[in-house]
N, CA, C and O atoms as CSV, one atom per row, in Angstrom:
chain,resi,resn,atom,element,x,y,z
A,1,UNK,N,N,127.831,72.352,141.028
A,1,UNK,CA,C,126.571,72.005,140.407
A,1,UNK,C,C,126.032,73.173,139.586
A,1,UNK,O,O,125.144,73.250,138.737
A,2,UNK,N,N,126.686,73.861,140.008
A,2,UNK,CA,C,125.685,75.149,139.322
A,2,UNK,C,C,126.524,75.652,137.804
A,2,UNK,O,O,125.943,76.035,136.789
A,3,UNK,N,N,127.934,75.536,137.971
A,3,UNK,CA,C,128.614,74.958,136.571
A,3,UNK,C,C,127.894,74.144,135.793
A,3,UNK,O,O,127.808,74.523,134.625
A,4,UNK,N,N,127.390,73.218,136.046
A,4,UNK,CA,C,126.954,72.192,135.456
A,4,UNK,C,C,125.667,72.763,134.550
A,4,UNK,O,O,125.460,72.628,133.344
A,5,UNK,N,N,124.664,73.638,135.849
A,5,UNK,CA,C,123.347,74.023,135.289
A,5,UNK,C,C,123.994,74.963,134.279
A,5,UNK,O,O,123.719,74.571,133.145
A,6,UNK,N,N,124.622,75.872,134.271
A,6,UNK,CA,C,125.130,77.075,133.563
A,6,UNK,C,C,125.293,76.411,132.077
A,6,UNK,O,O,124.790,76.772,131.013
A,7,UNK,N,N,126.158,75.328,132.364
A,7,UNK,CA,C,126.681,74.715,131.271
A,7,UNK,C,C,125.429,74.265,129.929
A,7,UNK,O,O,125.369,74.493,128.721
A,8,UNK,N,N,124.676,73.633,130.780
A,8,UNK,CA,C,123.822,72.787,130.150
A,8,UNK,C,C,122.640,73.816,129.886
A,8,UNK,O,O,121.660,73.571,129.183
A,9,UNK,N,N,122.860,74.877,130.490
A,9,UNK,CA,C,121.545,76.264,129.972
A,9,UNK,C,C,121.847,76.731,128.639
A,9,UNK,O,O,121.117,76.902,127.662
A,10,UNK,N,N,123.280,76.926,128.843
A,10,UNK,CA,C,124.240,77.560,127.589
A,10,UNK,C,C,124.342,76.771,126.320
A,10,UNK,O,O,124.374,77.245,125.184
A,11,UNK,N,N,124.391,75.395,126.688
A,11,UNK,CA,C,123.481,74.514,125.660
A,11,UNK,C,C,122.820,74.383,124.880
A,11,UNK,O,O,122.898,74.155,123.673
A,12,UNK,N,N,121.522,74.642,126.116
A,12,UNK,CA,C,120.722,74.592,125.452
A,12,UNK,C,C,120.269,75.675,124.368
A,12,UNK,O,O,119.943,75.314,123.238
A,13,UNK,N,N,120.263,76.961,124.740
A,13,UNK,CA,C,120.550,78.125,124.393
A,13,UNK,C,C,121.285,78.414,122.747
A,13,UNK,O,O,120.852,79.194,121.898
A,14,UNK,N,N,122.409,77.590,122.649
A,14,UNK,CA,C,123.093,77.070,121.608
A,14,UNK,C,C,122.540,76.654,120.646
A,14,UNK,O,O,122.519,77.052,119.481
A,15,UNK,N,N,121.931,75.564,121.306
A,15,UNK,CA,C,120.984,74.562,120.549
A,15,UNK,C,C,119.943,75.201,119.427
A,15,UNK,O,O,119.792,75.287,118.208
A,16,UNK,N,N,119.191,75.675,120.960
A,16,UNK,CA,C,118.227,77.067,120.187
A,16,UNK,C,C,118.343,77.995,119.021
A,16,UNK,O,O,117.668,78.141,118.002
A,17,UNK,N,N,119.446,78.593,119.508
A,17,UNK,CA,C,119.784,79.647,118.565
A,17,UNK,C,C,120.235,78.867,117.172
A,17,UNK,O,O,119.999,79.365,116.072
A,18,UNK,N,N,121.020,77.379,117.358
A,18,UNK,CA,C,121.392,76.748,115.740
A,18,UNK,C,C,119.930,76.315,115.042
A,18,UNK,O,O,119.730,76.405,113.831
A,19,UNK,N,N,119.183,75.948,115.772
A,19,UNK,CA,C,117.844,75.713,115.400
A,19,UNK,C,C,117.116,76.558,114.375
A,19,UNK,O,O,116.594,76.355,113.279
A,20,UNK,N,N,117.315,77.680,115.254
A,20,UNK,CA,C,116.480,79.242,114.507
A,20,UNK,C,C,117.451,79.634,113.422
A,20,UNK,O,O,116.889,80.333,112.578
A,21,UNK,N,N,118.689,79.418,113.174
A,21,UNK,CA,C,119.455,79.374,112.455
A,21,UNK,C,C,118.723,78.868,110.972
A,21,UNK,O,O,118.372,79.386,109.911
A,22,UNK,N,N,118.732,77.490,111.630
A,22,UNK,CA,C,118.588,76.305,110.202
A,22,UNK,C,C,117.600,76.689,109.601
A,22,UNK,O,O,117.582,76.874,108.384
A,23,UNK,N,N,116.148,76.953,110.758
A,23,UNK,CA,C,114.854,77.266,110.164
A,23,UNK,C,C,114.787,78.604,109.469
A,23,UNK,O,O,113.858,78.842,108.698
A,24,UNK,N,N,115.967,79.699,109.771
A,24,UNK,CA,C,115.633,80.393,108.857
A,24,UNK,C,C,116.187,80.412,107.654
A,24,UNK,O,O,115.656,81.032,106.733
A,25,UNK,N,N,116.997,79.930,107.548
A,25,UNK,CA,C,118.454,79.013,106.115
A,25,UNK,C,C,117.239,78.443,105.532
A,25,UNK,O,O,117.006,78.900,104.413
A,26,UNK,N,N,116.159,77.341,106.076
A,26,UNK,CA,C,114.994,76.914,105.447
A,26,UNK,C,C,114.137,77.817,104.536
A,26,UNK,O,O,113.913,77.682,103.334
A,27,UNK,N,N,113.688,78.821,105.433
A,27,UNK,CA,C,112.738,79.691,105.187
A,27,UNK,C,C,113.077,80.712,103.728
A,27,UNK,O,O,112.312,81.339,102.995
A,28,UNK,N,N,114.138,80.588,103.719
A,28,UNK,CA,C,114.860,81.819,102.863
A,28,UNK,C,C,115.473,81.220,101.761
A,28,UNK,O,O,115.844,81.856,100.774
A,29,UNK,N,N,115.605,79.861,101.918
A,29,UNK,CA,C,115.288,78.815,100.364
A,29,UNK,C,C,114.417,78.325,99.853
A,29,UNK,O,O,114.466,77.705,98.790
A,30,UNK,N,N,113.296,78.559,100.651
A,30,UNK,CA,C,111.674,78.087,100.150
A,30,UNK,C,C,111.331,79.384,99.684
A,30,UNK,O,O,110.415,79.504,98.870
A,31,UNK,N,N,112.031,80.480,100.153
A,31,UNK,CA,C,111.807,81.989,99.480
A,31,UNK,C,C,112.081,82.212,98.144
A,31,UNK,O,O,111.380,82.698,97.256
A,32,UNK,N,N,113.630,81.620,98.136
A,32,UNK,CA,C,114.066,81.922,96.906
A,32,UNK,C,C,113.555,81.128,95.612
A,32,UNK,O,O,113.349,81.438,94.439
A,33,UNK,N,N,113.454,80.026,96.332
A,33,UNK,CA,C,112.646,78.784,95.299
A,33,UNK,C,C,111.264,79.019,95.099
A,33,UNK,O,O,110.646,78.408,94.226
A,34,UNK,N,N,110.583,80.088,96.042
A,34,UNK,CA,C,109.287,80.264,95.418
A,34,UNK,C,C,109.335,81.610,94.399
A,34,UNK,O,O,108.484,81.488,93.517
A,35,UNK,N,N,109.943,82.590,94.314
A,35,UNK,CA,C,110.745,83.694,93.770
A,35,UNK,C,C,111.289,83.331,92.385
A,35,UNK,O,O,111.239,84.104,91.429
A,36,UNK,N,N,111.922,81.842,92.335
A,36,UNK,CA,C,112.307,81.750,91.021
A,36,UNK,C,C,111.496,80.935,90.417
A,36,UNK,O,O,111.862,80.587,89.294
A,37,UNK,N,N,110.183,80.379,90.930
A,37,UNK,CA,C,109.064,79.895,90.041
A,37,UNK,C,C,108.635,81.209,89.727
A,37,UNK,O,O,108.895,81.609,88.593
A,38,UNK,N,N,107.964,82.042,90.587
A,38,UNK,CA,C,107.198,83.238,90.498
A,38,UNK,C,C,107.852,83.822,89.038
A,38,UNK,O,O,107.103,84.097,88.100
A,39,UNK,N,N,109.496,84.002,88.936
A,39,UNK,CA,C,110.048,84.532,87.950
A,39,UNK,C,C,109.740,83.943,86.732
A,39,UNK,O,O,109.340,84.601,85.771
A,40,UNK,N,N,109.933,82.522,86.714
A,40,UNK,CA,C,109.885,81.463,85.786
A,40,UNK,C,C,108.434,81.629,85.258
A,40,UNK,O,O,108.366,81.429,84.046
A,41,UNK,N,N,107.433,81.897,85.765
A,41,UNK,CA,C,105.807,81.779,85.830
A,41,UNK,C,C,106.047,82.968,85.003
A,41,UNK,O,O,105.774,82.632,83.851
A,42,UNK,N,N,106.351,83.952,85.024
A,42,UNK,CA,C,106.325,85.502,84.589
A,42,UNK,C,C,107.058,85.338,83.324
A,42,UNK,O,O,106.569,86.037,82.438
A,43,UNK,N,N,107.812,84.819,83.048
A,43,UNK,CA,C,108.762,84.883,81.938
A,43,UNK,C,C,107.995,84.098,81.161
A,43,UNK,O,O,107.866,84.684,80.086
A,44,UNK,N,N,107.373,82.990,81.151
A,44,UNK,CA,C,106.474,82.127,80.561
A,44,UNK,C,C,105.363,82.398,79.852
A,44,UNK,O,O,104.902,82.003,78.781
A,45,UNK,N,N,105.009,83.219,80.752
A,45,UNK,CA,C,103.939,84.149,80.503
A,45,UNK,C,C,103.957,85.434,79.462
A,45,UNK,O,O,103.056,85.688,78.663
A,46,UNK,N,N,105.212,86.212,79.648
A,46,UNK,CA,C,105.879,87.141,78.755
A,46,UNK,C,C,106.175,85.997,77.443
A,46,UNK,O,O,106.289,86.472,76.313
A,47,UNK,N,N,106.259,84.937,77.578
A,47,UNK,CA,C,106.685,84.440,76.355
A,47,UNK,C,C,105.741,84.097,75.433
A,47,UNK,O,O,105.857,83.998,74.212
A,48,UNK,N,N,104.371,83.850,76.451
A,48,UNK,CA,C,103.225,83.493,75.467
A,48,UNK,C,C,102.555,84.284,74.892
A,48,UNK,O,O,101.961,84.081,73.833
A,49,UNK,N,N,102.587,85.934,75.943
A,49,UNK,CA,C,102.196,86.775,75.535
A,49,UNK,C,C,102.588,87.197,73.995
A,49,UNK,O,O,101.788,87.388,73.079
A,50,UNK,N,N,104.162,87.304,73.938
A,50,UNK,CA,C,104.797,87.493,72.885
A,50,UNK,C,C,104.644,86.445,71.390
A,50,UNK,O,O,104.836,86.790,70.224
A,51,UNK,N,N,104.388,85.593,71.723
A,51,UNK,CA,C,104.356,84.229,71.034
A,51,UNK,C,C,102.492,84.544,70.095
A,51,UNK,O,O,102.171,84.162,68.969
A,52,UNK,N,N,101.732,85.258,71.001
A,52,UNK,CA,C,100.032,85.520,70.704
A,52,UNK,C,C,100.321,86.971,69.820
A,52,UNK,O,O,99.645,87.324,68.854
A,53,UNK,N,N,101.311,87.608,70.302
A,53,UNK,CA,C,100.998,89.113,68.943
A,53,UNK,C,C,101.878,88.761,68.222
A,53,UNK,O,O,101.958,89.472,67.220
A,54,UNK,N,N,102.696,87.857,68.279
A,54,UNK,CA,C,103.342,87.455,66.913
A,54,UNK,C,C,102.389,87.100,65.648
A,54,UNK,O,O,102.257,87.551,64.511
A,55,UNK,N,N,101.716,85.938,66.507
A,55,UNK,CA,C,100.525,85.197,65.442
A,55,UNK,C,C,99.289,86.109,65.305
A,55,UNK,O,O,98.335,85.699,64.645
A,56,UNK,N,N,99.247,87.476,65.963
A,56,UNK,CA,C,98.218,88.304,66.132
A,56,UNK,C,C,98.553,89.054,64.458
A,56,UNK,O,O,97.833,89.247,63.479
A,57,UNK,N,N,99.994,89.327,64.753
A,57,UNK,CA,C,100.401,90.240,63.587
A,57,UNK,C,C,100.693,89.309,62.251
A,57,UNK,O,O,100.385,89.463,61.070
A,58,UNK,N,N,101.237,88.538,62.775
A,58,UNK,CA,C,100.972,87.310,61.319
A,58,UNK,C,C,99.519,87.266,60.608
A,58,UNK,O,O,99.381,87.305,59.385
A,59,UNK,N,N,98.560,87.187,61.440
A,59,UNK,CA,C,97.166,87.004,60.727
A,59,UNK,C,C,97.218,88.075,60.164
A,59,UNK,O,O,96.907,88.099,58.973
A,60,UNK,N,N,97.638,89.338,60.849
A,60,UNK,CA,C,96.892,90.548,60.092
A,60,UNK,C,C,97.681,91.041,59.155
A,60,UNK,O,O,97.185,91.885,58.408
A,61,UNK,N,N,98.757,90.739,59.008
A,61,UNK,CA,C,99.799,90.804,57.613
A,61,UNK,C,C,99.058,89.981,56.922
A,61,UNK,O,O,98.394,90.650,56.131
A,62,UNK,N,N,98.736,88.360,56.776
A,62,UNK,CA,C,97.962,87.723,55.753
A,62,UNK,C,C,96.389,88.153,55.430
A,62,UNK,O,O,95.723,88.172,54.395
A,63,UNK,N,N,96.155,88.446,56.635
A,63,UNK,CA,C,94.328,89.133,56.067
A,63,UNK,C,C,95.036,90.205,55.326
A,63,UNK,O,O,95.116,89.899,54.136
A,64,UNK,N,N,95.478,91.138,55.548
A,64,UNK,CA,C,95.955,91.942,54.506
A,64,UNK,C,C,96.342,91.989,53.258
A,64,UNK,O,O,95.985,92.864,52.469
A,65,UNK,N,N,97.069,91.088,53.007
A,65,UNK,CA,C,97.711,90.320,52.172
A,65,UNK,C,C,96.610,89.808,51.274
A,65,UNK,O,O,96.811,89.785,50.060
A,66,UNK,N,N,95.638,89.459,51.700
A,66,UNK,CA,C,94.547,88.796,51.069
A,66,UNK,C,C,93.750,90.431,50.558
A,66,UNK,O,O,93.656,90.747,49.372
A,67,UNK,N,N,93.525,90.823,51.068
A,67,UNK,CA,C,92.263,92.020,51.070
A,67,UNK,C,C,93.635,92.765,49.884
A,67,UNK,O,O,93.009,93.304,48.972
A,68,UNK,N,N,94.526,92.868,49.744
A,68,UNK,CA,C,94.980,93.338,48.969
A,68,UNK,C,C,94.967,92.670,47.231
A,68,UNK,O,O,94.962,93.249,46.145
A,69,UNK,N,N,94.964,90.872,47.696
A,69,UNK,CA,C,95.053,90.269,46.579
A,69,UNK,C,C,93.528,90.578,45.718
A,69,UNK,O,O,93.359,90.645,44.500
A,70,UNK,N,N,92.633,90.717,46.702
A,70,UNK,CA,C,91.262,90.225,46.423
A,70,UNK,C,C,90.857,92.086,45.699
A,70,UNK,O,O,89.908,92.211,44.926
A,71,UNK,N,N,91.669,93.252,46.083
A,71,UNK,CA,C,91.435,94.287,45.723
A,71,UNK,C,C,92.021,94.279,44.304
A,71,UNK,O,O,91.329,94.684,43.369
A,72,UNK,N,N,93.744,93.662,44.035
A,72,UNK,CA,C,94.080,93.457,42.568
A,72,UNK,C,C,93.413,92.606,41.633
A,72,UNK,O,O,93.630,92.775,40.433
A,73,UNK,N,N,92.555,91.626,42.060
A,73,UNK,CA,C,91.494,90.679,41.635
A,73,UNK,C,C,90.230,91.519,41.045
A,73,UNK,O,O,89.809,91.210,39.930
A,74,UNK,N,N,89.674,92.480,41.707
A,74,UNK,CA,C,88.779,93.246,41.385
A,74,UNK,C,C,88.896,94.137,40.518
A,74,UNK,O,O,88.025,94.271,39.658
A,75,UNK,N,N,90.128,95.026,40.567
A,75,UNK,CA,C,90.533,95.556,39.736
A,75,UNK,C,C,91.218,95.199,38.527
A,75,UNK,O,O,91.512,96.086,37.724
A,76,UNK,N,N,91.480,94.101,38.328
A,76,UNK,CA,C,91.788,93.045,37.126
A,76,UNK,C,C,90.450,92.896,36.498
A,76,UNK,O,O,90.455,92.983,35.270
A,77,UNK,N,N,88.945,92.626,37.257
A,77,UNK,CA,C,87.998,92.010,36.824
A,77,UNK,C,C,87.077,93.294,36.123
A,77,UNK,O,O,86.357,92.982,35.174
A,78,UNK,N,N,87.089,94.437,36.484
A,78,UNK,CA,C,87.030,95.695,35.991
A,78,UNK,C,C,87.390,96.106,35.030
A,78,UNK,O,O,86.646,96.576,34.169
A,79,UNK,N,N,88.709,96.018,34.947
A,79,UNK,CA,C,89.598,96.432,33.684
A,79,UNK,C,C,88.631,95.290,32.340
A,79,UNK,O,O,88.031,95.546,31.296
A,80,UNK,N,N,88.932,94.010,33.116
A,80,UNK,CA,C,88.348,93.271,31.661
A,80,UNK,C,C,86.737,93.617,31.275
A,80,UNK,O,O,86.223,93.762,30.166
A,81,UNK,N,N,86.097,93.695,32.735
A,81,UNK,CA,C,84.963,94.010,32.108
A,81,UNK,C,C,84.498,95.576,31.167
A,81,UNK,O,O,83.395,95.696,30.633
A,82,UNK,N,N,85.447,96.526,31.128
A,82,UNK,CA,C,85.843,98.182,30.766
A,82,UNK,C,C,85.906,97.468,29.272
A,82,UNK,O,O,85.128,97.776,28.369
A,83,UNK,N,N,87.123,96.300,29.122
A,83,UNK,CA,C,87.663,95.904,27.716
A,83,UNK,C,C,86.342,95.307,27.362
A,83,UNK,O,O,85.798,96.242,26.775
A,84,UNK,N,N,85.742,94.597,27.366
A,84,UNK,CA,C,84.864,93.226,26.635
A,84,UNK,C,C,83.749,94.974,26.973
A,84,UNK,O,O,82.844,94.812,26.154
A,85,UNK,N,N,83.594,95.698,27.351
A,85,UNK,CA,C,82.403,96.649,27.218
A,85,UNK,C,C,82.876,97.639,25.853
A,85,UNK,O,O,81.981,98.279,25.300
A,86,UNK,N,N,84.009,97.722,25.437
A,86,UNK,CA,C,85.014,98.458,24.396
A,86,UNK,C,C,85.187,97.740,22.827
A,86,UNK,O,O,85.383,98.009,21.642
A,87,UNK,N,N,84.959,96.630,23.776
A,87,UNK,CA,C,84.972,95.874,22.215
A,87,UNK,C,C,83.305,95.542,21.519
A,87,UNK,O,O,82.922,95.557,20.350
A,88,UNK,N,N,82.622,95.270,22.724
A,88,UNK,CA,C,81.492,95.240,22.095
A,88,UNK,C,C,80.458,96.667,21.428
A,88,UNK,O,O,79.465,96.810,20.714
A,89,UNK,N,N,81.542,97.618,22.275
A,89,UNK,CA,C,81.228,99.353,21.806
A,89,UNK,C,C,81.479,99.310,20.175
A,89,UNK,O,O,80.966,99.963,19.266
A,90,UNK,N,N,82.561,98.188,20.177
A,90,UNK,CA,C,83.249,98.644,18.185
A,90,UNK,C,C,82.537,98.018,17.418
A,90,UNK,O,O,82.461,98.340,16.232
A,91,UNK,N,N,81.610,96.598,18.128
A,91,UNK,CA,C,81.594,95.901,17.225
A,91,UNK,C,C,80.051,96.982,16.548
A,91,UNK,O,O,79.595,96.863,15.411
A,92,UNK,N,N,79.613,97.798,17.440
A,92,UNK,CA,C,78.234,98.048,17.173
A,92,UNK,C,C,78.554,99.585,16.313
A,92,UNK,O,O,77.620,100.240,15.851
C-alpha cells in the first residue's frame, strides 16, 4: 500500500511540476507578445516621429523658398521703381 501512496504522491508531484511548467511556457509568451507590441508601439512611434520632421523640414524649405521668392520680388520691384525714378529724372 504504501507503493501505491508513493506512487500516486510522485504523481502527483509530476503533475505539479508539468503544470508550473506550462504556466510558465504561458507566462513567457504573454512576455514576449507583450515585448513585441511594446517594440512595434516604439517603432511606430519612431516612424511618426520621423514622418513629423520630415513635413517639419518640408515646410521650412517652402517657407523659405517663399521668403526668398518674395525677397527676389522686392528686389525686382525696386530695381523698377530706381528705373521709372531715372527715366522720369531725364524726362525733366
Amino acid at each position: 500500500m504504501l507503493d501505491g501512496e508513493m506512487l500516486d504522491k510522485e504523481k502527483l508531484d509530476k503533475e505539479k511540476l508539468d503544470k508550473e511548467k506550462l504556466d510558465k511556457e504561458k507566462l513567457d509568451k504573454e512576455k514576449l507578445g507583450r515585448e513585441k507590441l511594446d517594440k512595434e508601439k516604439l517603432n511606430k512611434e519612431k516612424l511618426n516621429r520621423e514622418k513629423l520632421n520630415k513635413e517639419k523640414l518640408d515646410r521650412e524649405k517652402l517657407d523659405k523658398e517663399m521668403l526668398d521668392k518674395e525677397m527676389l520680388d522686392r528686389e525686382m520691384l525696386d530695381k523698377e521703381k530706381e528705373r521709372r525714378k531715372g527715366e522720369k529724372e531725364e524726362k525733366i
